[in-house]
C-alpha positions, 0 to 999 in steps of 0.5 A: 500500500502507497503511503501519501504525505499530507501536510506532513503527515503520512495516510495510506491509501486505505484510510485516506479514501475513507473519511469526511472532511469539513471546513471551520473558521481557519480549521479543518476537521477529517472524521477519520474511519478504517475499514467502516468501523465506529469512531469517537475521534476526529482530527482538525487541522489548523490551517493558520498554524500548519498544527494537527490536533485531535478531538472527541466526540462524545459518542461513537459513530459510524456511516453519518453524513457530516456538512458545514453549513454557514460555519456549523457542523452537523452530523447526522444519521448512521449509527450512534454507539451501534444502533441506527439513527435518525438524530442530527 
């Protein structure tokens, strides 16, 4: 597997095809997922600073749809700690 280098940071092929990524303020959030599976941490990108950090959500999710709209991010639907949701 061919790793890429982003940012200076290296993702491999396998996981940089699968993930969800939005802009806030001067930030970038990826939800990151491997193979389809659940995950309660995301990864941001500050774009003024050139630094990663990361952050948790306080549930697990999987399968969601997550936009930005006018600066709010909302994730909505998939699965929430293993059960199918209709919850934005």
């Amino acid at each position: 597997m061919k790793p890429y280098l982003v940012k200076g940071m290296i993702i491999s092929l396998l996981v940089a095809i699968i993930f969800n990524a939005v802009k806030k303020n001067e930030y970038i959030i990826f939800f990151t997922g491997y193979n389809g599976g659940e995950g309660d941490q995301f990864e941001i990108y500050d774009t003024t600073s050139g630094k990663w950090s990361t952050g948790m959500l306080n549930q697990k999710i999987q399968g969601a749809a997550i936009i930005s709209v006018n600066n709010t991010i909302y994730v909505a639907g998939g699965f929430l700690n293993g059960t199918y949701s209709n919850q934005v």
